[in-house]
KEMI-714722 format. One record per residue (C-alpha): residue number from 1; residue in one letter; y, x, z. Coordinates in steps of 0.1 Angstrom, whole numbers, plus 5000, padded with zeros to 4 digits. Each point is the difference from the previous one (the first is absolute). Layout:
! KEMI-714722
NUM:a:Y:X:Z
...
END
This chain:
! KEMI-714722
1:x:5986:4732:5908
2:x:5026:5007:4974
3:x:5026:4992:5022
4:x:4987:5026:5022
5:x:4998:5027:4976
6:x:5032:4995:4986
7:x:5016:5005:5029
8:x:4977:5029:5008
9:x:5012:5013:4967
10:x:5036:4997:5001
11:x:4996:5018:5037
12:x:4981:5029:4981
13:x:5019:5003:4974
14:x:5034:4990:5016
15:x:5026:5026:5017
16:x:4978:5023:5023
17:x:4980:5010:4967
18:x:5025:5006:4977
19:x:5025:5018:5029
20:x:4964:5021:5003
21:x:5001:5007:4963
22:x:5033:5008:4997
23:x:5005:5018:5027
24:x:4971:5024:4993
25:x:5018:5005:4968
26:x:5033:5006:5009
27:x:4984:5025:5028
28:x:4980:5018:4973
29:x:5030:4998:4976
30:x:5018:5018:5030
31:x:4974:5030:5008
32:x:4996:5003:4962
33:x:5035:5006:4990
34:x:5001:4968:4976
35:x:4973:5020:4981
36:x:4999:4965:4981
37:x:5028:5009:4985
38:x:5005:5038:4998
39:x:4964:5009:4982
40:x:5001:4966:4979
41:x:5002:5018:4970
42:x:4971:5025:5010
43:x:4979:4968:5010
44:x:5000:4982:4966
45:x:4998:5036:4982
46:x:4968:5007:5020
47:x:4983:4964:4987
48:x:4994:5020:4968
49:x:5001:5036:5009
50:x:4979:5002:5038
51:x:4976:5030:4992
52:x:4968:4980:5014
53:x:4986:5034:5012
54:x:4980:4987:5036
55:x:4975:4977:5010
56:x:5000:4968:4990
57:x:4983:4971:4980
58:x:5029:4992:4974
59:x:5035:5016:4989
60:x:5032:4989:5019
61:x:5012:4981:4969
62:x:4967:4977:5002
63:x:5001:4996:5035
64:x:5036:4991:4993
65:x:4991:4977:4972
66:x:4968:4986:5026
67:x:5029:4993:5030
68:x:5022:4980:4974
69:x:4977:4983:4987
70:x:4996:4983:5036
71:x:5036:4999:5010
72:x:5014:4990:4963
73:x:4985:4964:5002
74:x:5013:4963:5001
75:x:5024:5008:5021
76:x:5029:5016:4981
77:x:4997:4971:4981
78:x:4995:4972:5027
79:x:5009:5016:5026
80:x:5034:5012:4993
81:x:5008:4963:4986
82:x:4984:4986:5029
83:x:5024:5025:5025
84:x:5028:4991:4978
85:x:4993:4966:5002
86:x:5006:4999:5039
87:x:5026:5023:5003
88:x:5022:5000:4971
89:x:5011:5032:4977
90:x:5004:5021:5030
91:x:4958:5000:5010
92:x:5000:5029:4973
93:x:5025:5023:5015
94:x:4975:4997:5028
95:x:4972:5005:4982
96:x:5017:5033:4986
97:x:5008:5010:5037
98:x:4960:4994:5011
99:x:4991:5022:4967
100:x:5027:5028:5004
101:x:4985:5004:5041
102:x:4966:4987:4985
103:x:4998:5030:4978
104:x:5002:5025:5034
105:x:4973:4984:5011
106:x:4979:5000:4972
107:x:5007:5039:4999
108:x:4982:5003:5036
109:x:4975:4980:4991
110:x:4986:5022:4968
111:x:5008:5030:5022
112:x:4979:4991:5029
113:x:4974:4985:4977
114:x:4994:5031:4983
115:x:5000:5022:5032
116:x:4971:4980:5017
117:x:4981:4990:4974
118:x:4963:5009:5001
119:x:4970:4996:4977
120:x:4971:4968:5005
121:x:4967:5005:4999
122:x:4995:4993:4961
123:x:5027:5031:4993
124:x:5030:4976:4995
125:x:5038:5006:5014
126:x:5008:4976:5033
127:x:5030:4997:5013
128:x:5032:4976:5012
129:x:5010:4987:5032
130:x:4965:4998:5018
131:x:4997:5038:4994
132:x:5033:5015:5013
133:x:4996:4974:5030
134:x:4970:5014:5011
135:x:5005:5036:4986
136:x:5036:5004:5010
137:x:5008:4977:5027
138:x:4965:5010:5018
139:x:4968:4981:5004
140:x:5017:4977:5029
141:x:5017:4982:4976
142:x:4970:4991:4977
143:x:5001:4962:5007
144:x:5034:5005:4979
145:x:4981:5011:4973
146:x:4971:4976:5005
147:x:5028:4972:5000
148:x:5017:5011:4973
149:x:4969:5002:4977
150:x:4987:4965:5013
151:x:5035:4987:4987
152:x:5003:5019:4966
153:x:4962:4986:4989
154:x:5012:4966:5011
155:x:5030:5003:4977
156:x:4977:5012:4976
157:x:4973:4970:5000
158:x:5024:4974:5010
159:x:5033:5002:4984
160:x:5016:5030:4984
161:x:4973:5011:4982
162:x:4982:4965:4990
163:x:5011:4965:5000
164:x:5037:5001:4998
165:x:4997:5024:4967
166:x:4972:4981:4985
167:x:5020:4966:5008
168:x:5030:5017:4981
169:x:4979:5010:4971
170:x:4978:4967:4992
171:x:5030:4978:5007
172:x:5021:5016:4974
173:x:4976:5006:4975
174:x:4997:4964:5005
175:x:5036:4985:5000
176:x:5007:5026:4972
177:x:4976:5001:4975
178:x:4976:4974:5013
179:x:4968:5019:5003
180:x:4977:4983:5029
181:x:4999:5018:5033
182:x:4958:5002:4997
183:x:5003:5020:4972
184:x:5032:5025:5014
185:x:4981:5001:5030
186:x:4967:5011:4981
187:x:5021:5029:4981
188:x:5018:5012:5029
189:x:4970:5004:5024
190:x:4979:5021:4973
191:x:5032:5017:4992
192:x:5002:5006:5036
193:x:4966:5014:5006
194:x:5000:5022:4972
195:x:5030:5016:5014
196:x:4993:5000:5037
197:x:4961:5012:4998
198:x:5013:5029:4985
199:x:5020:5010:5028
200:x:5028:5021:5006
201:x:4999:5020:4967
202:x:4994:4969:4980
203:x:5027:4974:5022
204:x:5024:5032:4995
205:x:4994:5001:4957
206:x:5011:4966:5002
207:x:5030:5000:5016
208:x:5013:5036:4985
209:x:4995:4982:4968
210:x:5011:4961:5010
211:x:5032:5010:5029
212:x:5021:5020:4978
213:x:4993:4977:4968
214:x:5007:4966:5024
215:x:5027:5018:5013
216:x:5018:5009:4964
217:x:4988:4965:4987
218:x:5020:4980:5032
219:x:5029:5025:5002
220:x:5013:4996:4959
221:x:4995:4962:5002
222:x:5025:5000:5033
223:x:5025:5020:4984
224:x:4997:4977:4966
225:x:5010:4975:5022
226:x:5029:5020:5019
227:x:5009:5009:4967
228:x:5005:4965:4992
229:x:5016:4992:5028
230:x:5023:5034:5000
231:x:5032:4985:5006
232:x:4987:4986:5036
233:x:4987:5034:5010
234:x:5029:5014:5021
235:x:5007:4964:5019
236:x:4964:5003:5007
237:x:5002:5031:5021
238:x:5031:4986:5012
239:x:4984:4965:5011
240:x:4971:5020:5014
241:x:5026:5023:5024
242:x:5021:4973:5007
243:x:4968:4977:5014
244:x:4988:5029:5020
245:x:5027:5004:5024
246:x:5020:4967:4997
247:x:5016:5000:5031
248:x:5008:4959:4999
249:x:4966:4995:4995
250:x:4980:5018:5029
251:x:4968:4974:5001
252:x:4994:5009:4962
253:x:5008:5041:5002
254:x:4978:5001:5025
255:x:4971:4978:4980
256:x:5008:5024:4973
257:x:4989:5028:5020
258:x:4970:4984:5012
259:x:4985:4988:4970
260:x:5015:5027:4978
261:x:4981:5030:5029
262:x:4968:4981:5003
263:x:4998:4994:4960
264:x:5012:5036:4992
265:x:4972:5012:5025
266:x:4974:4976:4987
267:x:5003:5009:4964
268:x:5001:5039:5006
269:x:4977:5003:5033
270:x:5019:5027:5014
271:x:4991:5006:5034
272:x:4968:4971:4999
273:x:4976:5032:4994
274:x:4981:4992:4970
275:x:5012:5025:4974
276:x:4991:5029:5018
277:x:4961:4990:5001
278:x:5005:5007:4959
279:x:5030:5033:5004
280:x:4968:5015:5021
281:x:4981:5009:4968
282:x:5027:5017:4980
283:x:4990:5032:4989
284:x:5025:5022:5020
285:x:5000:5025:5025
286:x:5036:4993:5014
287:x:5005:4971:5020
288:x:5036:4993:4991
289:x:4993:5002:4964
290:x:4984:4968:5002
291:x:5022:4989:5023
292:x:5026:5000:4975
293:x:4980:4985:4973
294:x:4995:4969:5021
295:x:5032:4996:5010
296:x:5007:4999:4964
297:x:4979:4966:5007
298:x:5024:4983:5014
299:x:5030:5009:4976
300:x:4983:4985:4972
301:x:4986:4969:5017
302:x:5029:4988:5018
303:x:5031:5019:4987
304:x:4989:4998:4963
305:x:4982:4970:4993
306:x:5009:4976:5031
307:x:5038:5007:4991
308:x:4993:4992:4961
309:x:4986:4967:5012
310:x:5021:4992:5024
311:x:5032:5005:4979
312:x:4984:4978:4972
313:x:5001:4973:5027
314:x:5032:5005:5009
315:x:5016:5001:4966
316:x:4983:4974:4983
317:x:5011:4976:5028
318:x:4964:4990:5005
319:x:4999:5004:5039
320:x:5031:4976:5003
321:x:4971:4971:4990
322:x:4973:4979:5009
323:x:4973:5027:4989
324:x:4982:5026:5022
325:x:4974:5025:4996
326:x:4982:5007:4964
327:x:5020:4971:4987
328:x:5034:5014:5010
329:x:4992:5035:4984
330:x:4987:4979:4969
331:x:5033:4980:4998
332:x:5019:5030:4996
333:x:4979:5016:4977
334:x:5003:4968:4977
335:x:5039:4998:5002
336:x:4996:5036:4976
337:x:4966:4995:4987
338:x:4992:4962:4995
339:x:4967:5002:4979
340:x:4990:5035:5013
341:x:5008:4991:5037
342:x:4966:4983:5013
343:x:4980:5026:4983
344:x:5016:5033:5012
345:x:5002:4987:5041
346:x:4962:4993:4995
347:x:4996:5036:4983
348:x:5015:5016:5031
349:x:4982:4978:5026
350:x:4968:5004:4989
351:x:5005:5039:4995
352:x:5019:5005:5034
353:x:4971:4981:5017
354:x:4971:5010:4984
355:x:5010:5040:5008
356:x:5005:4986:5037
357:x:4966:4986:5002
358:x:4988:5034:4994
359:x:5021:5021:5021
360:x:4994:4974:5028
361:x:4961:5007:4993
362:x:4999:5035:5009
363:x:5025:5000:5030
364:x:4970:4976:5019
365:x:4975:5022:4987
366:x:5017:5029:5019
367:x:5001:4979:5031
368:x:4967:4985:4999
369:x:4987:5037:4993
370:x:5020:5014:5033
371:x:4986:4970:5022
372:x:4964:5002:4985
373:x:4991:5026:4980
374:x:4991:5005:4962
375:x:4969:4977:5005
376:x:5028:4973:4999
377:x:5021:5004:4967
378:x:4977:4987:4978
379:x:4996:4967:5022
380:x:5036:4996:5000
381:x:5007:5005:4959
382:x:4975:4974:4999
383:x:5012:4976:5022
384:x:5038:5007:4989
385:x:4988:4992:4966
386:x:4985:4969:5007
387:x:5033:4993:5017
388:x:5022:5002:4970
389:x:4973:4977:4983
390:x:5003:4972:5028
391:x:5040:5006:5004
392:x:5011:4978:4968
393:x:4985:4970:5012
394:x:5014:5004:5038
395:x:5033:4986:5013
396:x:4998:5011:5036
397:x:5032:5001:5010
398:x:4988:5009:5040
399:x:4979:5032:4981
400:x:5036:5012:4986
401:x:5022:4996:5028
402:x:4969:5023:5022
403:x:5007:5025:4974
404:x:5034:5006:5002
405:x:4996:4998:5038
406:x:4976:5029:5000
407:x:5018:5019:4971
408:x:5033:4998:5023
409:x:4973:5015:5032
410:x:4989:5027:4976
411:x:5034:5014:5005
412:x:5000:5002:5038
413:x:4973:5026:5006
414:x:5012:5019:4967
415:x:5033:5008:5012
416:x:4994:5009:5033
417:x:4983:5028:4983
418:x:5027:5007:4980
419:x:5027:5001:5032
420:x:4975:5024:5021
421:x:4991:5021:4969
422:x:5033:5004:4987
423:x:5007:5039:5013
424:x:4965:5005:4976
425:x:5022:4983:4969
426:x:5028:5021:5007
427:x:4983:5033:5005
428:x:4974:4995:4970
429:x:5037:4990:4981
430:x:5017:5034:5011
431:x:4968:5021:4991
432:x:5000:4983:4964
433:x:5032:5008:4990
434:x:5005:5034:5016
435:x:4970:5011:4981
436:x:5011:4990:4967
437:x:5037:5013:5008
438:x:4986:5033:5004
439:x:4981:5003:4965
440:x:5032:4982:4984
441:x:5019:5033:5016
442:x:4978:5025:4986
443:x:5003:4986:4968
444:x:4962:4988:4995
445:x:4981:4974:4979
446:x:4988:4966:5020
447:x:4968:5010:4987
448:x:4999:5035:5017
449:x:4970:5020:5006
450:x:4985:5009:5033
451:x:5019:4973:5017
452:x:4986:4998:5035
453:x:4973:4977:5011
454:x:5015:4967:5020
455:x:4980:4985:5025
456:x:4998:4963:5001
END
């Protein structure tokens, strides 16, 4: 059985996925006029200044803070050592190229999200990919959206959003500081339900409090390190350029790319469909507004924090070794910070997985709302909750590899979407700017009076 899903695994996540991925970015990067780049600036200024004047269940910079919290997990640590691990220094130039397309993506996604979003019967925002299936594409394709909320609670219950986080959290509390799983198991599941019972507004006071603390917290302890390590810096980006495109070496560029695309994509999500299920409930009347935040997303998971981690790797030497994983990442941490080192990995990790846990929670809530009503949210929190409880003391290795098998297959019906709603992106984009071009010219506040109504 493993054998089989392995292999069905490295078919789902191997070449037609990520040329799917990419190519949706590079197309969107296209239509957009690298947008990514152009209205950066605007994008990160609008995390703290969006006006979070329309409908909505939470302001942009919580449902920023909510998508984070998912995507900013165990995989900018283990992940990127893991990538660099099996292709060498130049896996994070590929990881940068998967973010910097990645990031057009994630711009369509909040877009779209916003545009078809609708309200549940309890008064709550829904939105993400089964919504702008069904709403944009037309009714005929609601088996996409059926399928893609099927796979998104699966990655919920089963992987993302459970055991592998849990796992990460009891077994470093454990190796670290010795508590007994039982007892991190016990915290984490009321911790947990507290949060998650609370719903959206409560999952979302978390993380606006926990993401950008986490973030600060992980960020200053990799630049101690690179401050250490100074001298090594520029060979580092060097090393990393040089691996990338080694022309002598084809069979390992091209492992670079693989593992540095499919990491990249797996740590930020761009394109698998699960941030805009939170970008939908952003209190904003403009599509692209959003749209801009979340791509902001992407820039901070991948081009911020996986780069931080991944150059720590790469200077310290570590990834030359025996070590992978955790382990590697606590290597080099130790090489600058040999009391502190064991302490501040297991800070992060816990942290990083914990906020994923909860971000996780409310993306299969959406789905198991859209495929059976309000009546079934409660049920789920319930059973997602005694999920975490159960997933320190699992080791099911099948269970993990099904996850990332159906995380890879939320992609597919997610970005066809995105390919046959991409005229909406661009036109929502055009209306966005011109708009605000025109009060710019006449010399008035962002806060003007009598703007006129939007319709979502």
């Amino acid at each position: 059985m493993m054998d089989i899903l392995n292999t069905i695994n490295s078919f789902v996540w191997g070449p037609p996925l990520m040329v799917l991925l990419i190519g949706t970015g590079i197309l969107l990067t296209v239509r957009l006029g690298l947008l990514q780049v152009i209205k950066l600036p605007t994008a990160l200024k609008l995390i703290f200044t969006a006006r979070n004047t329309g409908n909505g269940d939470i302001n942009s910079f919580k449902a920023l803070c909510t998508a984070l919290a998912a995507t900013v997990g165990t995989g900018n640590i283990v992940g990127v050592a893991t990538a660099i691990k099996a292709g060498g220094p130049g896996a994070l130039f590929w990881m940068w190229m998967a973010a910097f397309f990645g990031m057009a993506t994630k711009y369509a996604e909040g877009v779209l999200a916003v545009k078809y979003r609708t309200v549940d019967a309890n008064g709550n925002i829904s939105g993400g990919p089964m919504h702008y299936i069904e709403q944009g594409l037309g009714k005929k394709y609601k088996p996409l959206a059926v399928m893609f909320s099927v796979f998104g609670v699966m990655v919920a219950c089963l992987g993302s959003g459970t055991f592998t986080q849990v796992n990460a959290i009891v077994e470093i509390t454990n190796l670290s500081i010795g508590i007994p799983v039982m007892y991190t198991a016990a915290i984490l599941t009321v911790l947990v339900a507290i949060v998650t019972i609370g719903g959206l507004k409560s999952i979302a006071m978390v993380a606006g409090k926990i993401v950008p603390f986490m973030a600060l917290v992980y960020m200053l302890t990799t630049a101690a390190v690179l401050i250490v390590f100074a001298d090594q810096v520029p060979a580092a980006f060097a090393l990393i350029i040089e691996s990338a495109f080694n022309p002598t070496a084809a069979a390992t560029v091209m492992l670079a790319m693989r593992s540095g695309i499919a990491r990249g994509i797996f740590s930020n999500e761009a394109g698998l469909g699960s941030a805009p299920i939170v970008a939908a409930a952003a209190k904003t009347k403009w599509p692209a507004e959003q749209g801009l935040v979340s791509m902001t997303g992407t820039f901070i998971d991948t081009i911020i924090i996986c780069t931080m981690t991944g150059l720590v790797l790469v200077v310290s030497g570590v990834w030359t070794g025996d070590l992978n994983g955790a382990a590697m990442t606590q290597s080099a941490f130790a090489m600058a910070f040999p009391a502190m080192a064991k302490y501040l990995l297991m800070i992060g990790l816990v942290l990083f997985a914990f906020t994923t846990i909860l971000g996780w929670n409310y993306y299969g809530e959406r789905c198991i709302e859209y495929l059976f009503g309000t009546k079934s949210i409660m049920p789920y929190r319930l059973v997602f909750i005694g999920l975490v409880a159960s997933g320190a003391f699992l080791k099911l290795e099948t269970i993990w590899v099904l996850a990332d098998i159906v995380n890879g297959l939320m992609a597919i019906p997610n970005l066809i979407a995105l390919l046959g709603l991409s005229g909406v992106v661009v036109a929502e984009t055009k209306a966005y700017f011109t708009y605000w071009e025109k009060v710019r010219s006449r010399k008035k506040r962002i806060d003007i009076i009598g703007e006129p109504e939007y319709s979502e």
